[in-house]
N, C-alpha and C positions, 0 to 999 in steps of 0.2 A: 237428039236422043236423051232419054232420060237417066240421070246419074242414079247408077244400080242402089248408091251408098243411104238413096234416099228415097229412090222407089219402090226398095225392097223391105221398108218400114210401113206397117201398117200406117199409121200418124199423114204421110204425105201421099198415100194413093186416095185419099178421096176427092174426087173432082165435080163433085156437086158444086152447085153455085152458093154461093155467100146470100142471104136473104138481106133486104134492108132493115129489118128489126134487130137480126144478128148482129150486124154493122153499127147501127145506133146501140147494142147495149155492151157492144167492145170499147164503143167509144165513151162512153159513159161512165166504165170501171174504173174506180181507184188506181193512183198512179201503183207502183208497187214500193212496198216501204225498202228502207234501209234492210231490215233484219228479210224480207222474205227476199233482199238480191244477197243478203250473205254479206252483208257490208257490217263495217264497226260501227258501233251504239255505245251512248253513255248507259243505257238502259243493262246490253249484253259485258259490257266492260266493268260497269260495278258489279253483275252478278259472278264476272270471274275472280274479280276480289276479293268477293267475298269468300267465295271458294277457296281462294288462297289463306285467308288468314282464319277459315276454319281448320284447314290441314298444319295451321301454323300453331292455333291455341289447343290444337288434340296431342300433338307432338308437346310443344308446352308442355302439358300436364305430365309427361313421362320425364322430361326434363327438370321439372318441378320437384321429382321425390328422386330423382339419380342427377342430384346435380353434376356429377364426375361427366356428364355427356355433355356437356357444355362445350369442351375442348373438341370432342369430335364435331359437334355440331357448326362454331367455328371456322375450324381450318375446311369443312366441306363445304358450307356454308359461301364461305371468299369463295370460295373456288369456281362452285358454281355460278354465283353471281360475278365473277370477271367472264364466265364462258357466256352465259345469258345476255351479257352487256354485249359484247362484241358478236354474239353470234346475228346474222343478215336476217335470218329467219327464224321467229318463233318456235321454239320448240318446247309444246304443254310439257311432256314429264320431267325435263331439267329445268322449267321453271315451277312446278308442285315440289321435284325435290329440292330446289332451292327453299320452298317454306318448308317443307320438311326440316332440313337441319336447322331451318333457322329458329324452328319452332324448339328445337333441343337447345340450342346457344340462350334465346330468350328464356326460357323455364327454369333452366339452372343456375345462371348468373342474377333472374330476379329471386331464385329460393335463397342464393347465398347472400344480397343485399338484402334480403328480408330478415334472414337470421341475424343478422348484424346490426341492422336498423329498422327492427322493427315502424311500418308502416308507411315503410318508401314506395311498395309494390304499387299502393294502394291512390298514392299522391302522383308517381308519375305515370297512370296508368288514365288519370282522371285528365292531368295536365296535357298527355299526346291526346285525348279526343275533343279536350277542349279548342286546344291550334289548329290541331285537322278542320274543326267542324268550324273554326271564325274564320279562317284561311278559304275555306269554301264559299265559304256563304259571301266574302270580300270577292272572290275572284268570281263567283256565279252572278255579283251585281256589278261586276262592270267595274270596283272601285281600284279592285289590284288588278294588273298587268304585269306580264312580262315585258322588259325591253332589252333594247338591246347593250344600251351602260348599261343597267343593274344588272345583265346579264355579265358582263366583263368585270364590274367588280366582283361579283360572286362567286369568278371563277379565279379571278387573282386573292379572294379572301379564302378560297377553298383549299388554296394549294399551299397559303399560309397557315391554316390549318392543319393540313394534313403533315407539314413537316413539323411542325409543333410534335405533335402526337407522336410522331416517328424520334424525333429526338429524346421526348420523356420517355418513350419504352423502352430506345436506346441505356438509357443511364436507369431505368428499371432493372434492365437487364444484366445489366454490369455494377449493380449494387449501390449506385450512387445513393438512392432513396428507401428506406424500408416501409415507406409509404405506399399499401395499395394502388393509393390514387396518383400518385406520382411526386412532382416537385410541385406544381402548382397547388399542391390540396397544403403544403406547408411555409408556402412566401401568402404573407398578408399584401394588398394594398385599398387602404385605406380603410381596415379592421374588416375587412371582406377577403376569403382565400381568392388566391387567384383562378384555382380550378371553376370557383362560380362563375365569376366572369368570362372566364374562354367558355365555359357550357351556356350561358345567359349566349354569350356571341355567335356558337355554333346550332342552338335553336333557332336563331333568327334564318343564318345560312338553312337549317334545313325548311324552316317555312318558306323562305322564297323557293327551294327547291320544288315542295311541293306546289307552287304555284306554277312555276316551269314543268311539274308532269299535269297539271292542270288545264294548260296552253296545249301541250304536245299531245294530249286526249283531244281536247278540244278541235286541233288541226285536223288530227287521222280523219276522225268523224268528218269534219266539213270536207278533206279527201273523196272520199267515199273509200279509202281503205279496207281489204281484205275482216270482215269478223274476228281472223286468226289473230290481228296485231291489240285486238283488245286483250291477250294476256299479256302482249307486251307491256300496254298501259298496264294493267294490276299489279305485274311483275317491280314497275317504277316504282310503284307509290307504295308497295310493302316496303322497297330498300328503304325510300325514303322514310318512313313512318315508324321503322324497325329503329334508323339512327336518331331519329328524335325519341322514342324512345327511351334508349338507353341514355341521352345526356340528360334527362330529367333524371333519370335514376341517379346518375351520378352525382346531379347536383343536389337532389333529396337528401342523398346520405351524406354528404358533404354537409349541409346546413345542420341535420340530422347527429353527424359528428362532435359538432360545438355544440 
Protein backbone atom coordinates (compact mmCIF):
# COMPACT_ATOMS: atom_id res chain seq x y z
CA UNK A 1 0.00 0.00 0.00
CA UNK A 2 0.98 3.23 -0.76
CA UNK A 3 2.06 5.83 2.22
CA UNK A 4 -1.01 8.29 2.33
CA UNK A 5 1.97 11.01 3.53
CA UNK A 6 3.26 10.72 -0.02
CA UNK A 7 0.55 9.68 -2.25
CA UNK A 8 -1.49 12.24 -1.19
CA UNK A 9 1.06 14.90 -2.80
CA UNK A 10 0.68 15.96 -6.13
CA UNK A 11 4.81 15.72 -6.61
CA UNK A 12 4.67 11.72 -6.09
CA UNK A 13 1.34 10.56 -7.98
CA UNK A 14 2.72 10.62 -11.32
CA UNK A 15 3.51 7.27 -12.61
CA UNK A 16 4.45 7.99 -16.08
CA UNK A 17 7.76 6.35 -17.10
CA UNK A 18 11.14 8.26 -16.96
CA UNK A 19 12.18 8.83 -20.89
CA UNK A 20 15.87 8.06 -21.61
CA UNK A 21 16.51 11.83 -22.69
CA UNK A 22 15.08 12.63 -19.17
CA UNK A 23 17.46 10.31 -17.52
CA UNK A 24 20.53 11.59 -19.72
CA UNK A 25 19.84 15.33 -18.86
CA UNK A 26 19.29 14.53 -14.80
CA UNK A 27 22.39 13.05 -15.36
CA UNK A 28 24.14 15.66 -16.82
CA UNK A 29 23.10 18.49 -14.42
CA UNK A 30 25.46 20.31 -12.32
CA UNK A 31 26.29 18.77 -8.93
CA UNK A 32 24.28 21.34 -6.54
CA UNK A 33 26.41 23.96 -5.06
CA UNK A 34 27.22 24.73 -1.51
CA UNK A 35 24.82 27.76 -1.18
CA UNK A 36 21.77 26.07 -3.17
CA UNK A 37 22.08 22.93 -0.26
CA UNK A 38 22.07 25.84 2.43
CA UNK A 39 25.54 24.98 3.30
CA UNK A 40 28.37 27.71 4.72
CA UNK A 41 30.49 29.62 2.09
CA UNK A 42 33.41 31.89 2.27
CA UNK A 43 31.33 33.84 -0.27
CA UNK A 44 27.76 33.75 2.26
CA UNK A 45 30.23 34.27 5.35
CA UNK A 46 31.99 37.35 4.18
CA UNK A 47 28.64 38.95 3.18
CA UNK A 48 27.43 38.38 6.89
CA UNK A 49 30.40 40.29 7.93
CA UNK A 50 29.94 42.64 6.15
CA UNK A 51 26.66 43.01 7.32
CA UNK A 52 27.89 43.18 10.63
CA UNK A 53 30.40 45.72 10.63
CA UNK A 54 27.83 47.93 8.62
CA UNK A 55 25.45 47.80 11.64
CA UNK A 56 28.72 48.25 13.72
CA UNK A 57 29.96 51.64 11.79
CA UNK A 58 26.07 53.04 11.67
CA UNK A 59 25.91 52.56 15.40
CA UNK A 60 29.63 54.11 15.45
CA UNK A 61 28.53 57.16 14.04
CA UNK A 62 25.81 57.72 16.96
CA UNK A 63 28.68 56.86 19.39
CA UNK A 64 30.95 59.21 17.63
CA UNK A 65 28.87 62.51 18.65
CA UNK A 66 27.39 60.99 22.26
CA UNK A 67 30.39 59.53 23.36
CA UNK A 68 28.80 58.99 27.08
CA UNK A 69 27.34 55.67 25.15
CA UNK A 70 30.45 54.13 25.18
CA UNK A 71 29.93 52.71 28.75
CA UNK A 72 26.54 51.35 27.71
CA UNK A 73 27.84 50.02 24.62
CA UNK A 74 30.65 48.13 26.65
CA UNK A 75 29.24 46.46 29.48
CA UNK A 76 26.27 45.15 26.81
CA UNK A 77 28.59 44.71 24.39
CA UNK A 78 30.80 41.88 27.04
CA UNK A 79 27.83 40.62 27.65
CA UNK A 80 26.56 39.80 24.71
CA UNK A 81 29.72 38.49 23.38
CA UNK A 82 30.31 36.05 26.55
CA UNK A 83 26.45 34.73 25.52
CA UNK A 84 27.29 34.51 21.59
CA UNK A 85 30.61 32.76 22.64
CA UNK A 86 29.14 29.89 24.61
CA UNK A 87 25.95 29.95 23.01
CA UNK A 88 25.64 26.01 20.77
CA UNK A 89 23.68 27.71 18.32
CA UNK A 90 23.87 30.80 16.28
CA UNK A 91 21.66 33.06 17.09
CA UNK A 92 21.51 36.28 14.14
CA UNK A 93 19.80 39.04 16.51
CA UNK A 94 22.27 38.55 19.52
CA UNK A 95 24.89 38.50 17.41
CA UNK A 96 23.69 42.05 15.07
CA UNK A 97 23.12 43.24 18.71
CA UNK A 98 26.47 42.41 19.64
CA UNK A 99 27.65 44.88 16.67
CA UNK A 100 25.19 47.11 17.66
CA UNK A 101 26.74 47.90 21.12
CA UNK A 102 29.77 47.36 19.82
CA UNK A 103 29.42 49.87 17.37
CA UNK A 104 28.56 52.42 20.49
CA UNK A 105 31.74 51.40 22.55
CA UNK A 106 33.83 51.80 19.21
CA UNK A 107 32.36 55.44 18.15
CA UNK A 108 32.83 56.88 21.55
CA UNK A 109 36.03 55.79 22.98
CA UNK A 110 37.60 56.62 19.11
CA UNK A 111 35.80 60.36 19.38
CA UNK A 112 37.38 60.55 22.98
CA UNK A 113 41.08 59.29 21.66
CA UNK A 114 40.59 61.52 18.80
CA UNK A 115 39.79 64.67 20.90
CA UNK A 116 42.97 63.90 22.81
CA UNK A 117 45.13 62.89 20.19
CA UNK A 118 44.18 64.27 17.41
CA UNK A 119 44.81 61.70 14.44
CA UNK A 120 44.98 58.26 16.24
CA UNK A 121 41.30 57.58 14.70
CA UNK A 122 42.86 57.79 11.52
CA UNK A 123 46.44 55.64 12.02
CA UNK A 124 44.77 52.84 13.73
CA UNK A 125 41.97 52.49 11.56
CA UNK A 126 44.51 52.32 8.54
CA UNK A 127 46.74 49.89 10.64
CA UNK A 128 43.69 47.18 11.74
CA UNK A 129 43.00 46.84 7.74
CA UNK A 130 46.46 46.84 6.84
CA UNK A 131 47.00 43.24 9.40
CA UNK A 132 43.57 42.11 8.51
CA UNK A 133 44.37 42.29 4.79
CA UNK A 134 48.42 40.85 5.16
CA UNK A 135 47.03 38.14 7.64
CA UNK A 136 44.70 37.05 4.82
CA UNK A 137 46.42 37.13 1.97
CA UNK A 138 49.47 35.03 4.35
CA UNK A 139 46.81 32.44 5.43
CA UNK A 140 44.87 32.34 1.70
CA UNK A 141 48.48 31.31 0.43
CA UNK A 142 49.14 28.70 2.35
CA UNK A 143 52.27 30.51 4.22
CA UNK A 144 50.52 30.87 7.81
CA UNK A 145 48.85 28.13 9.53
CA UNK A 146 47.39 27.32 12.38
CA UNK A 147 49.02 24.71 14.69
CA UNK A 148 48.78 23.19 17.36
CA UNK A 149 52.11 24.68 19.65
CA UNK A 150 51.39 28.11 18.45
CA UNK A 151 48.12 27.33 19.25
CA UNK A 152 49.12 26.44 23.01
CA UNK A 153 51.29 29.27 23.20
CA UNK A 154 48.74 31.66 22.35
CA UNK A 155 46.56 30.63 24.72
CA UNK A 156 49.16 30.46 27.59
CA UNK A 157 50.18 34.21 26.19
CA UNK A 158 46.41 35.06 26.18
CA UNK A 159 45.81 34.36 29.67
CA UNK A 160 49.05 36.19 30.55
CA UNK A 161 47.63 38.96 28.98
CA UNK A 162 44.59 39.05 30.18
CA UNK A 163 45.62 39.17 33.83
CA UNK A 164 48.00 41.83 32.99
CA UNK A 165 45.01 43.87 32.07
CA UNK A 166 42.99 42.83 35.07
CA UNK A 167 45.54 43.80 37.39
CA UNK A 168 46.25 47.37 35.80
CA UNK A 169 42.46 48.24 36.01
CA UNK A 170 42.62 46.70 39.23
CA UNK A 171 45.19 49.49 40.64
CA UNK A 172 43.26 51.89 38.11
CA UNK A 173 40.53 51.39 40.11
CA UNK A 174 41.79 51.80 43.39
CA UNK A 175 44.00 54.97 42.41
CA UNK A 176 47.32 53.61 42.12
CA UNK A 177 47.63 55.36 38.58
CA UNK A 178 46.16 58.76 37.33
CA UNK A 179 47.10 57.49 34.23
CA UNK A 180 44.39 56.76 31.58
CA UNK A 181 46.39 54.25 30.23
CA UNK A 182 47.43 52.57 33.19
CA UNK A 183 51.02 51.71 34.72
CA UNK A 184 52.51 50.61 31.71
CA UNK A 185 51.98 54.00 29.70
CA UNK A 186 54.36 55.53 32.79
CA UNK A 187 57.39 52.69 33.42
CA UNK A 188 59.90 53.31 30.47
CA UNK A 189 62.03 50.27 29.09
CA UNK A 190 64.45 50.99 27.08
CA UNK A 191 63.08 54.77 26.43
CA UNK A 192 59.95 52.83 25.01
CA UNK A 193 56.64 53.01 27.52
CA UNK A 194 55.81 49.67 28.36
CA UNK A 195 52.13 50.14 27.35
CA UNK A 196 53.68 49.91 23.44
CA UNK A 197 55.09 46.89 24.03
CA UNK A 198 52.32 44.89 25.63
CA UNK A 199 50.06 46.52 22.70
CA UNK A 200 53.03 45.67 19.80
CA UNK A 201 52.71 42.03 21.75
CA UNK A 202 48.89 41.89 22.05
CA UNK A 203 48.53 42.72 18.01
CA UNK A 204 50.52 39.99 17.28
CA UNK A 205 48.29 37.67 19.78
CA UNK A 206 45.20 39.08 17.93
CA UNK A 207 46.66 38.34 14.25
CA UNK A 208 47.40 34.82 14.99
CA UNK A 209 43.87 34.90 16.47
CA UNK A 210 42.54 36.08 13.33
CA UNK A 211 44.36 33.42 11.59
CA UNK A 212 42.67 30.74 14.06
CA UNK A 213 39.03 32.35 12.83
CA UNK A 214 40.69 31.96 9.33
CA UNK A 215 41.33 28.07 9.97
CA UNK A 216 37.88 27.69 11.82
CA UNK A 217 35.88 29.35 8.44
CA UNK A 218 37.92 27.48 6.66
CA UNK A 219 36.88 23.94 8.46
CA UNK A 220 33.01 24.68 8.60
CA UNK A 221 33.04 25.21 4.88
CA UNK A 222 35.28 22.03 4.06
CA UNK A 223 32.23 20.61 6.88
CA UNK A 224 29.66 21.29 4.77
CA UNK A 225 28.24 23.03 7.89
CA UNK A 226 24.81 24.46 8.19
CA UNK A 227 24.71 28.42 6.22
CA UNK A 228 23.51 29.55 9.78
CA UNK A 229 27.29 28.90 11.38
CA UNK A 230 28.54 31.63 8.72
CA UNK A 231 27.48 34.42 11.41
CA UNK A 232 29.24 32.54 13.70
CA UNK A 233 32.30 33.03 11.58
CA UNK A 234 31.55 37.09 11.03
CA UNK A 235 30.66 37.11 14.69
CA UNK A 236 34.70 35.86 15.45
CA UNK A 237 36.43 37.87 13.26
CA UNK A 238 34.45 41.22 14.42
CA UNK A 239 35.64 40.28 18.12
CA UNK A 240 38.75 39.72 16.86
CA UNK A 241 39.19 42.79 14.57
CA UNK A 242 37.23 45.03 17.13
CA UNK A 243 40.43 44.03 19.84
CA UNK A 244 43.02 44.92 17.32
CA UNK A 245 41.40 47.61 16.99
CA UNK A 246 41.57 49.31 19.82
CA UNK A 247 45.24 48.25 20.77
CA UNK A 248 46.35 50.33 17.87
CA UNK A 249 44.41 53.02 19.23
CA UNK A 250 46.03 52.74 22.28
CA UNK A 251 49.27 52.52 21.19
CA UNK A 252 48.67 55.66 18.68
CA UNK A 253 48.03 57.83 21.42
CA UNK A 254 50.47 56.45 23.55
CA UNK A 255 53.34 57.35 20.90
CA UNK A 256 50.98 60.24 20.16
CA UNK A 257 51.51 61.26 23.98
CA UNK A 258 55.38 61.72 23.72
Amino acid sequence: MANPALSNNPAFRNNAPVSAATLEELYERPSATPAETNRMTYEDTAVKTVVLFAVLLATGAVGWFVPGLAIVGALVGFVLAMVNTFKRQPSVPLIVGYAAFEGLFIGGITAIFEANFPGVAIQAVLATLVTVGVTLALFASGKVRASARATKIFLIAMVGYLVFRLVEAGIMLFGGTSSPFGLSSTRLIGGIPLGVIVGVLAVLLAAYSLVLDFDQIQQGVRRGLPAKYGWTGAFGLMVTIVWLYVEFLRIFALLNRR
